[in-house]
Backbone as CSV, one residue per row, in Angstrom:
resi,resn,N_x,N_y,N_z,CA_x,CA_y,CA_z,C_x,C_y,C_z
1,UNK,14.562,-135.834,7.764,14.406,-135.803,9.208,15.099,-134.578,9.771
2,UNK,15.960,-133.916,9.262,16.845,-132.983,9.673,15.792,-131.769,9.685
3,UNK,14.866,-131.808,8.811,14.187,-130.348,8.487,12.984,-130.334,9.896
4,UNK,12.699,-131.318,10.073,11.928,-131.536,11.303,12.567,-131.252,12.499
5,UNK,13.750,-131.774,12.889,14.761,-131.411,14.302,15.095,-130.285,13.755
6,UNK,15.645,-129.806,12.810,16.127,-128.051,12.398,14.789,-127.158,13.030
7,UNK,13.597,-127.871,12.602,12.422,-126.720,13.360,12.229,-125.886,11.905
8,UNK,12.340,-126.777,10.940,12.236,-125.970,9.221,10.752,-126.508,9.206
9,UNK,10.213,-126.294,7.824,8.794,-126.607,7.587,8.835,-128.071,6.994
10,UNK,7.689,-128.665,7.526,7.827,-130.216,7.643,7.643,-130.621,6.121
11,UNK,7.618,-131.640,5.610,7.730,-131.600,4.160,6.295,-132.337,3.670
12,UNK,5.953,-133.098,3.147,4.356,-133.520,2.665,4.654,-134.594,3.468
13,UNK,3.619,-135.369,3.609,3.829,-136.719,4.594,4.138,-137.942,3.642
14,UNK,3.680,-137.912,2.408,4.396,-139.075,1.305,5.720,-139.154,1.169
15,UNK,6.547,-137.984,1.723,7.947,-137.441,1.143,8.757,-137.555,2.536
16,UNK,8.335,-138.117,3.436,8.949,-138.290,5.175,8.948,-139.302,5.347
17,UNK,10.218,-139.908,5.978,10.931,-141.182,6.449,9.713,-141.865,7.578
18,UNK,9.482,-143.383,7.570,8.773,-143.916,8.572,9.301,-142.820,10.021
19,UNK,10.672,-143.391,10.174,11.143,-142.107,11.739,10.647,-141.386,11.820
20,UNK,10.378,-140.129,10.699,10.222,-138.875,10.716,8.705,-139.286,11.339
21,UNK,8.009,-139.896,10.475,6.327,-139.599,10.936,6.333,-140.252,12.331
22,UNK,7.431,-141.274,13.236,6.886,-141.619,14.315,7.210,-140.840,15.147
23,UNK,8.109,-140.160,14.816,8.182,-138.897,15.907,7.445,-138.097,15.891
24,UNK,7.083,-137.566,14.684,5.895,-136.636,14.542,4.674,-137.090,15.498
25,UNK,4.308,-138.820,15.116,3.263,-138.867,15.771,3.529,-139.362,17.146
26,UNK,4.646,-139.686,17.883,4.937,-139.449,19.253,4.789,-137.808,19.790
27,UNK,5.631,-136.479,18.928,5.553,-135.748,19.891,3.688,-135.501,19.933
28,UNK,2.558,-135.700,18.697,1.412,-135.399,18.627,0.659,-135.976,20.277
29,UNK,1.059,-137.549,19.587,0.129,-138.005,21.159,0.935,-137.512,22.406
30,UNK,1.708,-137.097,22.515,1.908,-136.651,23.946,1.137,-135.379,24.182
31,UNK,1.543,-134.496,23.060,0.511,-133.117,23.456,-0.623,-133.436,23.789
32,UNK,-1.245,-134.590,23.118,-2.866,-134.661,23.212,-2.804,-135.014,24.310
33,UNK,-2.170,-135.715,24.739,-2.150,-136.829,26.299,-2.261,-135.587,27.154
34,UNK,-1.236,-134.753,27.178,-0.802,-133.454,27.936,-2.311,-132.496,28.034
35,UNK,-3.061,-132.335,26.954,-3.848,-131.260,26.816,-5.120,-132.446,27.521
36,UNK,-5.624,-133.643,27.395,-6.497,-134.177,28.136,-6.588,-134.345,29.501
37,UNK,-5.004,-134.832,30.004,-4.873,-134.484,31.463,-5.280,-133.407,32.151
38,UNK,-5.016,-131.989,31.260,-4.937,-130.789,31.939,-6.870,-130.380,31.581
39,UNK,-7.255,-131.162,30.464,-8.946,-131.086,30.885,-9.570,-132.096,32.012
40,UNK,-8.947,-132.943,32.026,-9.319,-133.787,33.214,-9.203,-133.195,34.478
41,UNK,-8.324,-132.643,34.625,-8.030,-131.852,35.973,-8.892,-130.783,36.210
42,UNK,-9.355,-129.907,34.970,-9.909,-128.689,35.636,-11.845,-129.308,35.833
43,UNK,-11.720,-130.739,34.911,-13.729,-130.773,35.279,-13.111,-131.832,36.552
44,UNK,-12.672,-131.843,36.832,-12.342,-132.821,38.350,-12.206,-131.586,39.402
45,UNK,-11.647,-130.237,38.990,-11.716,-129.211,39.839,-13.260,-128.859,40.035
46,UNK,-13.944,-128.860,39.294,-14.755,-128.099,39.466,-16.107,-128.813,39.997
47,UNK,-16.301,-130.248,40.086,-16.678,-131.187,40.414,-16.335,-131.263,41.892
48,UNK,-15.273,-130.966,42.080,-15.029,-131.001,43.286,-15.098,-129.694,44.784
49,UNK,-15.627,-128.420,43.805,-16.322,-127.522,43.910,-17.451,-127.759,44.440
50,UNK,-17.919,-128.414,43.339,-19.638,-128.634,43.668,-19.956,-129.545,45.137
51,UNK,-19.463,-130.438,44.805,-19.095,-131.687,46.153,-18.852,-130.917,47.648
52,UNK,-18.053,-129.908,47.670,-17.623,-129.177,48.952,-18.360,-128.176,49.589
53,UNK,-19.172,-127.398,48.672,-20.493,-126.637,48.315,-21.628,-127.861,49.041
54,UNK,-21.496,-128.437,48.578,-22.983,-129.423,49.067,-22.716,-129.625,50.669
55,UNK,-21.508,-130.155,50.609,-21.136,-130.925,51.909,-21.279,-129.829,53.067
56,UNK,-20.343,-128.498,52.841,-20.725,-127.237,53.791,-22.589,-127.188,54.074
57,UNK,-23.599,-127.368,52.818,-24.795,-126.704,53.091,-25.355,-127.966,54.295
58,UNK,-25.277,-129.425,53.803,-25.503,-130.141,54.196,-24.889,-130.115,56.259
59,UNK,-23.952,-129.661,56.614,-23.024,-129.853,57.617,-24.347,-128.473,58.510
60,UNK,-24.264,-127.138,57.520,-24.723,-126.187,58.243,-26.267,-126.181,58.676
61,UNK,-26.976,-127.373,57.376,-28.422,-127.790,57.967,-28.358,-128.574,58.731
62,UNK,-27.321,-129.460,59.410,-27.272,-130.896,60.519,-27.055,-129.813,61.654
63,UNK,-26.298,-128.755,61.992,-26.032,-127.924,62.553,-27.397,-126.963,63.309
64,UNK,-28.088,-126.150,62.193,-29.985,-126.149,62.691,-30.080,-127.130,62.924
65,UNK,-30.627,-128.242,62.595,-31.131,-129.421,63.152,-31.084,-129.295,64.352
66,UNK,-30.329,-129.496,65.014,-29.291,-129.952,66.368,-30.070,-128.668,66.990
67,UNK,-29.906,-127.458,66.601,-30.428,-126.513,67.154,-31.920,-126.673,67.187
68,UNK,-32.507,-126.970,66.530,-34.038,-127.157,66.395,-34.505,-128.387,67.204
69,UNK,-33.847,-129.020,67.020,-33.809,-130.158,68.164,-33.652,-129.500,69.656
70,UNK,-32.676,-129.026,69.834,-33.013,-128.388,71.312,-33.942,-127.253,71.906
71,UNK,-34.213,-126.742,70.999,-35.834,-125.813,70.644,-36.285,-126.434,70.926
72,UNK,-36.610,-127.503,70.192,-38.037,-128.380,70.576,-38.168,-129.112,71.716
73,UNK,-37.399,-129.335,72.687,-36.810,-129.883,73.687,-37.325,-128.539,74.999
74,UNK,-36.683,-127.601,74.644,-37.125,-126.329,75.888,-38.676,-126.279,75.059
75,UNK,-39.058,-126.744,74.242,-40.895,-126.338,74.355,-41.258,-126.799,74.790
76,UNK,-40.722,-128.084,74.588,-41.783,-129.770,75.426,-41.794,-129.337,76.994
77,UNK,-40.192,-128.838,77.247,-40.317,-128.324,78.936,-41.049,-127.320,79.124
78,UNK,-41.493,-126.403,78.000,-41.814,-125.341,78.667,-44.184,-125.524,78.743
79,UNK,-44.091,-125.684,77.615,-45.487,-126.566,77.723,-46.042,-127.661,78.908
80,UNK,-44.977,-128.245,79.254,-45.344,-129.702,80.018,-45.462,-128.831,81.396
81,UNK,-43.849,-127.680,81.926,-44.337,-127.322,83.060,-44.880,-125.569,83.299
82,UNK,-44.934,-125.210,82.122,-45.816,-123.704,82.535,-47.134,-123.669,81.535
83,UNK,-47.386,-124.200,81.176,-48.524,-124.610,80.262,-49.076,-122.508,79.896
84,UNK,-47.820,-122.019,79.690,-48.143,-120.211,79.206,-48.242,-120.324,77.821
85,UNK,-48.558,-119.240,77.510,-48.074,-118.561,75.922,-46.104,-118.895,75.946
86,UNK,-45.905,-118.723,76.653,-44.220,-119.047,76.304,-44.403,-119.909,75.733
87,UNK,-44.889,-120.856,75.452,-44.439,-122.143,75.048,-44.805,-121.717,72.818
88,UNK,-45.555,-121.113,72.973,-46.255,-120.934,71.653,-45.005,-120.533,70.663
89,UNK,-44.145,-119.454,71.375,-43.066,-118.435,70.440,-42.182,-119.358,70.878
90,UNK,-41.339,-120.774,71.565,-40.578,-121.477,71.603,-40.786,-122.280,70.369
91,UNK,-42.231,-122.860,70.224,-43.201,-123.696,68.978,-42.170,-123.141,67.949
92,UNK,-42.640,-121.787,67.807,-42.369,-121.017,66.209,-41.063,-121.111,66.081
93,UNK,-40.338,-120.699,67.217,-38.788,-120.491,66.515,-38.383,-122.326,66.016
94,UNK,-38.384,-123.192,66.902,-38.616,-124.562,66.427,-38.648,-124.720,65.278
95,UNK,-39.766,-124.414,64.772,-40.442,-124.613,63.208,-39.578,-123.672,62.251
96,UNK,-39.476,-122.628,62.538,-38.352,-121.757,61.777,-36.884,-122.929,61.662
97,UNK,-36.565,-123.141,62.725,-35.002,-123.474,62.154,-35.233,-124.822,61.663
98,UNK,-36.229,-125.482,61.790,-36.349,-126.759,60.875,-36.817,-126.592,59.859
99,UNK,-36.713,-125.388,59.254,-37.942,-125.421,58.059,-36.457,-124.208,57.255
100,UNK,-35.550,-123.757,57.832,-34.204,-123.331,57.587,-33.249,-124.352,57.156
101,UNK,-33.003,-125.523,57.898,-32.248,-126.778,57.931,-33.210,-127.481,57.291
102,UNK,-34.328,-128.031,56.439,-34.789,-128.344,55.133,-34.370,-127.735,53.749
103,UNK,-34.188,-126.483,54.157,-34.069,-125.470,52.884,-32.524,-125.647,52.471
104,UNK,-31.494,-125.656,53.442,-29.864,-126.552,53.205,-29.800,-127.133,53.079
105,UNK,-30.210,-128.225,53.479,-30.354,-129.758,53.101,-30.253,-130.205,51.576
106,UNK,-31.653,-129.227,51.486,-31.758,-129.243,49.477,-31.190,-129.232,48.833
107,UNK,-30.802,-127.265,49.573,-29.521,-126.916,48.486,-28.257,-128.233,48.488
108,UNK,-27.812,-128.380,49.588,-26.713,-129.256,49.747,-27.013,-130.359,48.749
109,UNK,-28.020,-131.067,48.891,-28.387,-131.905,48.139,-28.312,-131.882,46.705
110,UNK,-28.475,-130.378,45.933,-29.076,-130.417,44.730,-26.731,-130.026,44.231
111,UNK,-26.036,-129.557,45.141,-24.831,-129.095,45.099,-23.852,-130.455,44.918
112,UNK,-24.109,-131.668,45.716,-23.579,-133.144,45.388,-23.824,-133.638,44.238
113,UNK,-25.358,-133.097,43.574,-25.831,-134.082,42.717,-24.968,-133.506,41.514
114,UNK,-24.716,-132.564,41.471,-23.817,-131.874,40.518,-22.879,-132.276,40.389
115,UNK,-21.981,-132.683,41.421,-20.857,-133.484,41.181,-20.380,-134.677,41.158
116,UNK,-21.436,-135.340,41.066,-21.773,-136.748,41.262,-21.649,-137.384,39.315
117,UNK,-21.211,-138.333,38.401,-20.261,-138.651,39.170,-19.066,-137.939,39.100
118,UNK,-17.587,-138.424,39.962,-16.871,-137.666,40.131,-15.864,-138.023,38.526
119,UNK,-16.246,-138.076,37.746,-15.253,-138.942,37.023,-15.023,-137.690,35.699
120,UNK,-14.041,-137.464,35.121,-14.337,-135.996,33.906,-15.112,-136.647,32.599
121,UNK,-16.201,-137.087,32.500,-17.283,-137.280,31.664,-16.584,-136.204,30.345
122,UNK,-16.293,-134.738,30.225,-15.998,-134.306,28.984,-14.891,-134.914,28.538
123,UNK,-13.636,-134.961,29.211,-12.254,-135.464,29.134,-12.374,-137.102,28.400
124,UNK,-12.986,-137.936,28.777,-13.343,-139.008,28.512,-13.813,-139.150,27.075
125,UNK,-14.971,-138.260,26.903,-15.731,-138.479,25.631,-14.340,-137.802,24.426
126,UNK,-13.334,-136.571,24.954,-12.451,-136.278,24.392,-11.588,-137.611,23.723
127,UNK,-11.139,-138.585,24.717,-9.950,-139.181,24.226,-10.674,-140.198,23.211
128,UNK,-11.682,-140.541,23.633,-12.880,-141.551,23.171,-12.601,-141.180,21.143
129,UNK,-12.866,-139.488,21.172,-13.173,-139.392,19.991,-11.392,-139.318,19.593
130,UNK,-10.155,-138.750,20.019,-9.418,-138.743,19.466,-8.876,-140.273,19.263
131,UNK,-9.254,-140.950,20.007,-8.950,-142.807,19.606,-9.381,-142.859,18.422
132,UNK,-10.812,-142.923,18.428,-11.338,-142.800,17.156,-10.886,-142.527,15.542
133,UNK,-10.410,-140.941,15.908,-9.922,-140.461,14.762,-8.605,-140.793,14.483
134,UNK,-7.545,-141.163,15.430,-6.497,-141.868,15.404,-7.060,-143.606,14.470
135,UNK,-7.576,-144.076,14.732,-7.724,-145.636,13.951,-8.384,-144.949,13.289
136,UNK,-9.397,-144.001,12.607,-9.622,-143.932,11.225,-8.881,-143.317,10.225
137,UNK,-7.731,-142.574,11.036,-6.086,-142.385,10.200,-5.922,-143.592,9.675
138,UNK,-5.740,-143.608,10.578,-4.542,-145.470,10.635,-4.992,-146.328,9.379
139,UNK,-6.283,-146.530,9.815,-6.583,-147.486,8.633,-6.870,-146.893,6.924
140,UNK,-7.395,-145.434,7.001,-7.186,-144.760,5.885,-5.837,-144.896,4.821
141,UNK,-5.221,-144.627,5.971,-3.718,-144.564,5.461,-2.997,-146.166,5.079
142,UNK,-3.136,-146.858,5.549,-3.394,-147.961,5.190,-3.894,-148.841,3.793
143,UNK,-5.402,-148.421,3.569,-5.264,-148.401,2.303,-5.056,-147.713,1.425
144,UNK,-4.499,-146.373,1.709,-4.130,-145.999,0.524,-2.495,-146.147,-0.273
């Protein structure tokens, strides 16, 4: 055990005290613990990227909307009481910013779906497999 706390080279694992290997395999799972957290965090960053991305496109097409909505509002007035060509190029811009605020919407839409769900799906399948390979130690070692 001394050659292990000295920071010397560890010795074969048949030839190391039960202690020795549970420390060994305490400081192991903590690194792993340590190195999954810190993947969990960055696909939760970036997930959460995507999510904020959507939400801005989504906010800036409700935004046209609102505007296109009141477009369409000065046409209805302008049709109902000057029955001119004005009313025609009020029409168009109308149709422009609703057909602008469809096109965000999407994007916004297609920017959530990306981060949807919010959960780190790689990080997960990570610990999944190091469980794994941890009990097929275990029991290897075991019978032998």
């Amino acid at each position: 055990m001394a050659d292990v706390l000295n920071g010397g080279p560890p010795r074969p694992v048949t030839d190391q005290t039960v202690a020795e290997l549970v420390q060994r395999a305490s400081e192991q799972i903590t690194t792993l613990v340590r190195d999954e957290i810190a993947l969990a965090k960055a696909e939760l960053t970036e997930k959460g990227k995507h999510a904020g991305k959507g939400v801005g496109l989504f906010g800036g097409g409700g935004v046209l909307a609102l505007y296109g909505l009141g477009a369409l509002i000065a046409t209805l007035i302008i049709v109902l009481d000057l029955m001119m060509p004005l009313w025609a190029a009020a029409l168009i811009v109308t149709v422009v910013l609703f057909a602008v605020a469809g096109v965000l919407a999407l994007l916004g839409k297609k920017q959530v779906t990306q981060a949807v769900p919010p959960q780190p799906e790689a990080a997960v399948r990570s610990v999944k497999a190091d469980v794994d390979e941890v009990k097929h130690a275990v029991r290897d070692r075991s019978r032998a």
